[in-house]
Structures are given as C-alpha cells and as structure tokens.
C-alpha positions in Angstrom: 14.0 12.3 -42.6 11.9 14.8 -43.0 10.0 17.2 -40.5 6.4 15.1 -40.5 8.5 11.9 -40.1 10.2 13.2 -36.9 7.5 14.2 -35.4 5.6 11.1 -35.7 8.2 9.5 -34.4 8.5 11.9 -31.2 4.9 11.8 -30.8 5.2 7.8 -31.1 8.2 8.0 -28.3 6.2 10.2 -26.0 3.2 7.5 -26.2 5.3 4.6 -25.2 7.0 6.2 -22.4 3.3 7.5 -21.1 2.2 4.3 -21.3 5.4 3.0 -19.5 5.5 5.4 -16.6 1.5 4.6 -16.1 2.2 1.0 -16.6 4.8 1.5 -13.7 2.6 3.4 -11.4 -0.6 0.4 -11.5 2.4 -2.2 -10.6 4.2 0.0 -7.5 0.2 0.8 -6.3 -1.1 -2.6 -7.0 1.9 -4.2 -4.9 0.9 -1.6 -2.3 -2.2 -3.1 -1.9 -1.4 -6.5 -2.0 1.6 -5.9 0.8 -1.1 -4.1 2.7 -3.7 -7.0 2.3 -1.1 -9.7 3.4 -0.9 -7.6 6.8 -4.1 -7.4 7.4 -4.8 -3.9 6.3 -2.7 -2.3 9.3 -0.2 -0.3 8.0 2.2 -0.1 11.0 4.0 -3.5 12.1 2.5 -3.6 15.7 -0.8 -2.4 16.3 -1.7 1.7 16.2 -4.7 0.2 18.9 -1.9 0.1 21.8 -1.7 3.7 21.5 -5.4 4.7 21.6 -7.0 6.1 24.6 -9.9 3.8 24.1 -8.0 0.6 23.8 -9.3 -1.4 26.5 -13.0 -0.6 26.1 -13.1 -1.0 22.2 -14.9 -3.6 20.3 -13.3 -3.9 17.1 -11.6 -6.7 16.5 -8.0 -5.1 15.9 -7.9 -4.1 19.5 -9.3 -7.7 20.8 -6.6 -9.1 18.5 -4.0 -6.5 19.9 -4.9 -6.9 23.8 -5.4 -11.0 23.2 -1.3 -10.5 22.1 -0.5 -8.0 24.8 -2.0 -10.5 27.7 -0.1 -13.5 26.1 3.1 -11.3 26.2 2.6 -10.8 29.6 1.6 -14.3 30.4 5.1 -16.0 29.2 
C-alpha cells in the first residue's frame, strides 16, 4: 500500500463511522420523541400539575385531566 492509498482509506473509515454515529443519534432522538408522543407529551409518569401551586384554578387541560383522576382516586 502506499501512503495516498492509506489515507483514502482512513478518510473513507472516518466517513462511515460519522455517518454511523449521526445515523445513531436521529434513531435514539427520534425514539425520544415518539416515547414522549405516546405519553402525551408529559415527561414524568404522573402529572407535574399535582405539584403546582395553581392546580386547582388552572384551565389547561393537563390539570382538568390530572384533578378529573385525582377525584376518581378519591371516589373508589
């Protein structure tokens, strides 16, 4: 082999891996987002809305959701 043929070949090796590690980084971010839109976009598994001061006056509908679950807790 000689020196231009090596380095080709180290420059082709470096591409690959590149391309690998990025290829990589899309799929662990991409199944991220898909685990996150399968939960509703919360990232915790019960509600962060329990823990806000404004919980029972808020409008959105994670906290309606959240205190709809919290009175059917209490009702059983």
């Amino acid at each position: 082999m000689t020196l231009p043929e090596t380095t080709n070949q180290r420059r082709q090796w470096l591409i690959r891996t590149g391309r690998y590690m990025l290829l990589g980084g899309l799929s662990v971010l991409s199944l991220n987002l898909i685990d996150r839109a399968l939960r509703g976009e919360c990232v915790r598994s019960e509600s962060p809305c329990q823990s806000c001061e404004l919980f029972k006056a808020c409008e959105l509908s994670k906290a309606a959701e959240a205190r709809r679950a919290t009175t059917e807790g209490n009702a059983s």
